[in-house]
N, C-alpha and C positions, 0 to 999 in steps of 0.2 A: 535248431533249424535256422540255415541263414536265410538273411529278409532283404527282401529289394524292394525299389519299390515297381520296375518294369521288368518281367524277364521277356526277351526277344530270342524265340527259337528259330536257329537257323541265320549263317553269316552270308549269305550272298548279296546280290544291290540293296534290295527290298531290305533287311536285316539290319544290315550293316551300316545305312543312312539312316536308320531311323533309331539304331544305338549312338549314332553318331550327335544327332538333334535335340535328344534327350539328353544326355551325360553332361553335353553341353549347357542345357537350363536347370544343369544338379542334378540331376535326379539318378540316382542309384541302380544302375542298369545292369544285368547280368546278360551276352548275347554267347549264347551256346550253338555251337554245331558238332555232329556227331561226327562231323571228317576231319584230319588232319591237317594242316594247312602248310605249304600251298597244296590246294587242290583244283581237280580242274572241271568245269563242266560242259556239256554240249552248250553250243552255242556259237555264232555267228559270232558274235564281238564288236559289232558296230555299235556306236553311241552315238546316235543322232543328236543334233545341234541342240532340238528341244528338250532331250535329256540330259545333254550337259547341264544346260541353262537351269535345271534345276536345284542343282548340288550346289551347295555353300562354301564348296574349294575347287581349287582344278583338279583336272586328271591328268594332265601334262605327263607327269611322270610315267603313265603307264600309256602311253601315245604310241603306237607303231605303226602309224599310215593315218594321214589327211587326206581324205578322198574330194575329186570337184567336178570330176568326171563321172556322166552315168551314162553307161551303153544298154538300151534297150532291145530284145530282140522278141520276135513272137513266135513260137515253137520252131525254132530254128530255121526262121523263112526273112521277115524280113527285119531292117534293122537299120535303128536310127541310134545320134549321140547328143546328149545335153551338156552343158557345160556350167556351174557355177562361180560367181568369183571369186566366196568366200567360202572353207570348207561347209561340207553338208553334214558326212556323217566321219566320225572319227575312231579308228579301226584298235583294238585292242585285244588282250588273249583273257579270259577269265578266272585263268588261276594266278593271272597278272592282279586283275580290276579286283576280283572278291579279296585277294590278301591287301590289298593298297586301303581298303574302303573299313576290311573289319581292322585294319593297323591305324586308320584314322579314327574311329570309335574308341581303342583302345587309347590313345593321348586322347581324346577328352575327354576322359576318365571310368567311361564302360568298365565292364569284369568281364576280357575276351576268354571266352573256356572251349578250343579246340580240343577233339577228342570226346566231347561229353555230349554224350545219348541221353537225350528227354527222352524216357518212357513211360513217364503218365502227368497229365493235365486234370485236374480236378476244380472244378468253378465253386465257391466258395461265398459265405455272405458278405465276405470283404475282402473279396477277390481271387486267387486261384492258387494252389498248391499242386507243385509238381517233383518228379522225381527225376534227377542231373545226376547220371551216372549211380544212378544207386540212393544218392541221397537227399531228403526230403527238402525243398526249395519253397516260402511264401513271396508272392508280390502281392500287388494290389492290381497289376494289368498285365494279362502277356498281348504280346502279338507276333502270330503266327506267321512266321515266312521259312518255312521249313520244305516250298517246294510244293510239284506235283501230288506227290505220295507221301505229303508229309500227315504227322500226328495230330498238330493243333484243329483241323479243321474239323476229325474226326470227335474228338475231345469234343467240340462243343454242338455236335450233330450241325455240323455247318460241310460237311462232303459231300453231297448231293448239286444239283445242278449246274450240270458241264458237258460242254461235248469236247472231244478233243482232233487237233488236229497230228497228224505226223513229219518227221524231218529225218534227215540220212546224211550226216558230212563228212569231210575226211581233209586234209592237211594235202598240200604238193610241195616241195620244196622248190624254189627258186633255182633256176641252172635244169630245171625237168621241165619248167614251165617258163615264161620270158619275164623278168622283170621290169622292163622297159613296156612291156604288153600290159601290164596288171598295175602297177605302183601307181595311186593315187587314183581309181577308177575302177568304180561298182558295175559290175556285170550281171545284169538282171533278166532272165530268159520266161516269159511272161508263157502262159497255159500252155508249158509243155509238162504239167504234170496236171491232172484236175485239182479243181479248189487250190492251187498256188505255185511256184514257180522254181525256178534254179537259180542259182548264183554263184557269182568267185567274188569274194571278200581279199583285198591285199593286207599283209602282214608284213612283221620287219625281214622273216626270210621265207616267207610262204605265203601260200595263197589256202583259204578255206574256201573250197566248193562245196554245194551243197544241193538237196531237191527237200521241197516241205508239199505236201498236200492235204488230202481228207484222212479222215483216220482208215476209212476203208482200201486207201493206195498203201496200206502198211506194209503186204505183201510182194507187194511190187519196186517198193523203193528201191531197192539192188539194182533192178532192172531201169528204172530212171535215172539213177546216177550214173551208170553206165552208159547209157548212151547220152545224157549231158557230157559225161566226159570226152566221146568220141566224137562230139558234133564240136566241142573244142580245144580238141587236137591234143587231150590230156591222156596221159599211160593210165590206163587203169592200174596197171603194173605197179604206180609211184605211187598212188593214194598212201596215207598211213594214217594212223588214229581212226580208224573207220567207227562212226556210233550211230546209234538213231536213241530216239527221244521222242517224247509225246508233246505237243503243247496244248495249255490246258485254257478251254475259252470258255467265259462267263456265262451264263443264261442271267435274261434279264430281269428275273425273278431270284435267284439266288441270293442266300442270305452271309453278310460280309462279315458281322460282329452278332453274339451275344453278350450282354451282358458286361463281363470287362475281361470279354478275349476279343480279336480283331484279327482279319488275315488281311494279309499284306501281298503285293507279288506275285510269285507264279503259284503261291499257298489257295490263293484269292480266285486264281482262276486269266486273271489280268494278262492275256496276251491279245495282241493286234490281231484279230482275224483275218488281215489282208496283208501283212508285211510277216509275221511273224513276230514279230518283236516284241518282246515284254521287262527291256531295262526301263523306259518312258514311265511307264505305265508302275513299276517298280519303284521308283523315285519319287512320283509323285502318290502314292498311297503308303511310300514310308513316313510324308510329309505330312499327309493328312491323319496319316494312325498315330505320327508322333504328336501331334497336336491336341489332339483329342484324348491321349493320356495326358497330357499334362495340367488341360483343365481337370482332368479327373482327380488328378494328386492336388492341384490346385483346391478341390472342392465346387468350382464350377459346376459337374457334371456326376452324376453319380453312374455312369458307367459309358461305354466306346459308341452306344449304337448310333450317335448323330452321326459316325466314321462315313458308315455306311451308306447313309443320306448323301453326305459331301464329296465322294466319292462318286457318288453314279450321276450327282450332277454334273462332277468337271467330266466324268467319261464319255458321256450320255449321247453329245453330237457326233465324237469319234467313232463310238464303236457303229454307232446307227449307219455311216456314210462306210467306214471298212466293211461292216458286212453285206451293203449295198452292192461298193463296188468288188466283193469276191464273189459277188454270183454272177454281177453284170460281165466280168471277166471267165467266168464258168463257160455261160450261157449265150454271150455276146463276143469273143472276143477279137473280132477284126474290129468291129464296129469300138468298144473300148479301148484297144491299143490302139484307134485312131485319135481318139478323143484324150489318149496320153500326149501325143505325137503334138496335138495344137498350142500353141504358145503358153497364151492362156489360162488352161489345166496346170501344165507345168508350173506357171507361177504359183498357182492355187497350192501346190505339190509344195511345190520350194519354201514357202513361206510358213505352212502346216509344219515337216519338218525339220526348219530351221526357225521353229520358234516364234515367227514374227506375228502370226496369231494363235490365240490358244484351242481356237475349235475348229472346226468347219463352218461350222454358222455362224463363227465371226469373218468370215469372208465377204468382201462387198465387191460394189462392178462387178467386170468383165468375169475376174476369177468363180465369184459365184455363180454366173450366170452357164458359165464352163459345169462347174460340177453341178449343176442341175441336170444334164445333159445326162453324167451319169447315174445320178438318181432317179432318170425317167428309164432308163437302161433296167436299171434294180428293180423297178415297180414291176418291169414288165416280165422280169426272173420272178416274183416272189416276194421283193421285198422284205427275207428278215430282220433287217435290223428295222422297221419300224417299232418293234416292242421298247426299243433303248431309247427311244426318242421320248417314251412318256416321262421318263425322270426327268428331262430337263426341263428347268424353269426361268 
């Protein structure tokens, strides 16, 4: 039986950062995914600033559009543009980012095993045994980042508590659509879909459009991207790579680790209720799961579940204010696309994701006083992210 001392199921951000953090401080890592690489996944591609600003290297390499331009529009009526100085979010393809990220794992000194299917997770009095293509695997910690629909969470009766949201994208190539229109400048079309929005992301020869909503517009989403696409002057005709995908969102009671297994990523549930997004959110709980194995092999800690703790305190303000403001945008949304529209918010916006604070309630002045605005919005929808608020401290 080979012995590690972490295995890490599944190569994508979440995965492939936190084989990357361990290997790095020794520790014997094996990070398995059951795909072949490169592969590619749903996904927008954007790396917001504060998600760079996490990672221990650049991503340079795998960079194809700096964006500093955001055009906002509200169900294809009216429409305004921001501008920043320094990039915001930085555009990339995922069968680029996930081979770049598990190729870095692999130089410091991981065991990358493309091709190999965990099919079974077994927790253990000194830790878990599993099955990698057939054959029998010990660590002393896994952590799960194997997705959606993955294994680990099931393994450790950790699948429960989720709602999910839906998305529908598809690829335009460049010369079908204007380059000079798109290159370096995020197109954001705000409650033309319920519960969330449409986009064009720019690429090095394409542009990625998109519609995300509730998981109940799943039936519809053909019909939204559709007409996203005609309201901007896109061939339906051109689309290519057409997919949809679930995004899987936390309940604030859901449980993150047993024992010394831990889910990571979108394994975790860990996506933005209000942007979509789930590399941020992936990064920094490969951070915190890789930390908390290491006191574990250290001896520190006799198994992951403080993970869990540390984790829904750094989340805790974010998630409370994103699902504030996806109702207050449901519910409200002249009155909150104005309330985008004022300087103010904006900065509040710019500096969240670009890093320069780490929560929302670390905003002070003007900008706070702004997103209050929309937290009186949310109270008066329903307010659920107040449940997220109780972890922090």
């Amino acid at each position: 039986m080979e012995r590690f001392d972490v295995l890490v199921v599944g190569a994508g951000p979440s995965g492939s950062t936190a084989a990357y953090r361990l290997a790095r401080e020794g520790a014997r890592v094996l990070l398995a995914d059951r795909a072949r690489f490169p592969r590619d996944k749903p996904c927008g591609g954007g790396l917001t600033m504060r998600a760079v600003r996490l990672l221990p290297f650049s991503v340079d390499p795998v960079v194809e559009d700096r964006t500093r331009h955001v055009e906002f529009g509200l169900n294809f009526g009216s429409r305004f543009e921001r501008h920043t100085e320094e990039p915001l979010v930085l555009m990339t393809q995922r069968s680029r980012l996930d081979s770049f990220l598990a190729e870095r794992a692999a130089r410091a000194g991981a065991d990358f095993r493309d091709g190999a299917k965990v099919t079974e997770v077994e927790p253990t009095e000194s830790g878990v045994v599993a099955r990698v293509n057939g054959t029998k695997v010990a660590a002393s910690a896994v952590l799960g980042a194997d997705g959606v629909n993955g294994l680990a969470a099931r393994a450790a009766g950790l699948d429960g508590g989720r709602d999910y949201g839906v998305a529908l994208e598809a690829n335009v190539p460049y010369g079908v659509v204007s380059r000079e229109r798109y290159q370096g400048r995020l197109c954001l079309e705000l409650a033309n879909v319920p519960g969330g929005y449409g986009w064009v992301f720019p690429k090095a020869d394409h542009v990625n459009v998109g519609v995300g909503g509730w998981e109940r517009e799943g039936p519809r989403m053909r019909e939204h991207l559709a007409r996203f696409c005609r309201e901007y002057a896109i061939p339906e005709s051109a689309l290519e790579s057409i997919r949809g995908y679930r995004l899987p969102l936390l309940h604030p009671g859901a449980r993150l680790a047993h024992r010394r297994l831990a889910l990571i990523g979108d394994a975790a549930g860990l996506v933005d209720p209000l942007s979509g997004d789930g590399i941020y959110e992936a990064f920094l709980s490969a951070k915190l799961a890789a930390g908390a194995a290491l006191d574990l092999l250290a001896g520190r800690t006799q198994d992951l579940e403080a993970y869990d703790w540390e984790l829904r305190r750094a989340l805790s303000s974010q998630l409370a204010a994103a699902w504030g403001a996806k109702v207050a945008l449901d519910r409200f949304p002249r009155l909150t696309y104005g309330l985008v529209r004022t300087p103010y918010l904006w900065k509040a916006v710019v500096s969240l994701i670009g890093g320069e604070v780490p929560s929302p309630s670390a905003m002070r002045g003007l900008r706070r006083t702004s997103m209050r605005f929309v937290e009186a919005l949310a109270r008066a929808a329903g307010n659920p992210g107040r449940p997220y608020k109780t972890a922090e401290t």
